[in-house]
GUTI-937123 format. One record per residue (C-alpha): z, x, y. Coordinates in nm, 4 decimals. Example, Ala and Ser with C-alpha at 12.3 -4.5 7.8 and 13.67 -1.06 7.14 Angstrom:
GUTI-937123
       up     east    north
   0.7800   1.2300  -0.4500
   0.7140   1.3670  -0.1060
end
This chain:
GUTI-937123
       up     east    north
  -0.0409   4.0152   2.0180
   0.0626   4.1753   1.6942
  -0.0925   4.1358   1.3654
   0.1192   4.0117   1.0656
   0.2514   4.2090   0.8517
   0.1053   4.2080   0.4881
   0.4213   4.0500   0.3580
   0.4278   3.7675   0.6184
   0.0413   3.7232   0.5277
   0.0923   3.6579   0.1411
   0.3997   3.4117   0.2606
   0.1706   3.2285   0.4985
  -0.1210   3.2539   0.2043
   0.1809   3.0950  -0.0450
   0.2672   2.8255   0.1929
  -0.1036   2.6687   0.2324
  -0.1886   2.6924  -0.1140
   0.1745   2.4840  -0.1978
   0.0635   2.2367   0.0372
  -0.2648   2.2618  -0.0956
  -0.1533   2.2090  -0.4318
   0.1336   1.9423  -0.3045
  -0.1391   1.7466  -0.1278
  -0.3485   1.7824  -0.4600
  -0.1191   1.6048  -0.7076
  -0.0335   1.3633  -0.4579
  -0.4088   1.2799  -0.4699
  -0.4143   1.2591  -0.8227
  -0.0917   1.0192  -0.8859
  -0.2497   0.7794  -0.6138
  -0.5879   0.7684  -0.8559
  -0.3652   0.6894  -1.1446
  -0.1552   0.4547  -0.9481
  -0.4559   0.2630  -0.7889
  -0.5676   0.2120  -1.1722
  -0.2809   0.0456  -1.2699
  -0.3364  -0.3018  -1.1662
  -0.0142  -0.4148  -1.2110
   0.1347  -0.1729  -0.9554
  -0.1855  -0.2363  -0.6528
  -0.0973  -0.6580  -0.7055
   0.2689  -0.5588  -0.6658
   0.2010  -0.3259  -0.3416
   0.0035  -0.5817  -0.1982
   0.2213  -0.8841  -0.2812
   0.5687  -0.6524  -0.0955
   0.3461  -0.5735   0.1989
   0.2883  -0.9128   0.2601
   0.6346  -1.0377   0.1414
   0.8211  -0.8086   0.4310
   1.0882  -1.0381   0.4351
   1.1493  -0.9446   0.0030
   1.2154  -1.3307  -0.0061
   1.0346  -1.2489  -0.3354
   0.7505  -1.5470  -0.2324
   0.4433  -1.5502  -0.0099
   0.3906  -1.8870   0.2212
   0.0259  -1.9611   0.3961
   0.2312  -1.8297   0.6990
   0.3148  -1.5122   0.5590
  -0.0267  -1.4042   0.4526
  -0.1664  -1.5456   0.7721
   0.0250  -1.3248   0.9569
  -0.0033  -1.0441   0.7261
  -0.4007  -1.0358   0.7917
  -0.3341  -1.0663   1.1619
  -0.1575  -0.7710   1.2062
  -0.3920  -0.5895   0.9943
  -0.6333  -0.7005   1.2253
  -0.8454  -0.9505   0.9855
  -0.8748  -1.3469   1.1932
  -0.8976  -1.5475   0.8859
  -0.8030  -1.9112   0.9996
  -0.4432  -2.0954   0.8690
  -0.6346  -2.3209   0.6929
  -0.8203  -2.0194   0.4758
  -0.4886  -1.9224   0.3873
  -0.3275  -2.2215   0.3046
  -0.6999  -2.2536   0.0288
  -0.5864  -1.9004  -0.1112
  -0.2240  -2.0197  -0.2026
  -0.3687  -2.3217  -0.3069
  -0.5717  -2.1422  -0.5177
  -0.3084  -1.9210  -0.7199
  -0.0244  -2.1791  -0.6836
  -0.0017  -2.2625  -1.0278
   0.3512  -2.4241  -1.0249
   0.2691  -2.6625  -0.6603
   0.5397  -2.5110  -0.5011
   0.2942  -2.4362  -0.2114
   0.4457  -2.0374  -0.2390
   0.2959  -1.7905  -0.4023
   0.5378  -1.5420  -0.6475
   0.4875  -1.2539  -0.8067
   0.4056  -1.4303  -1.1756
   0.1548  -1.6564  -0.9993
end
């Protein structure tokens, strides 16, 4: 096996201190992302709106914590819309 030359050794250095550096600031933007409240409730609310029917139904979120592996009961989730359904639609949008 052959050693690397010293040019190919100060590309190889180059690329892991870019990813280094890449991996860095995408560290950073996902601090001052996660502060921004208004951005995590909006996250949340699309992950558990995959159907971007721009509402969230006791169904939805049920099935939202199932597949993330969380049993929490229909009836739980119907109480958490109830909760934050200010208009008695029995959805939850993105204003509520």
């Amino acid at each position: 096996m052959s050693a690397l030359t010293p040019a190919t050794q100060e590309l190889v250095a180059q690329i892991i201190c870019d990813q280094a550096l890449s991996f860095r600031e995408c560290e950073i933007q996902k601090e001052v992302l996660a502060k921004n409240h208004s951005l995590v409730v909006l996250n949340a609310f699309c992950r558990i709106d995959q159907n971007q029917k721009q509402h969230i139904t006791t169904l939805d979120l049920h099935n939202f914590f199932r597949e993330n592996g969380l049993i929490i009961s229909e009836a739980d989730c119907y109480m958490l819309v109830k909760q934050f359904d200010s208009n008695g639609d029995g959805m939850l949008s993105l204003v509520e």
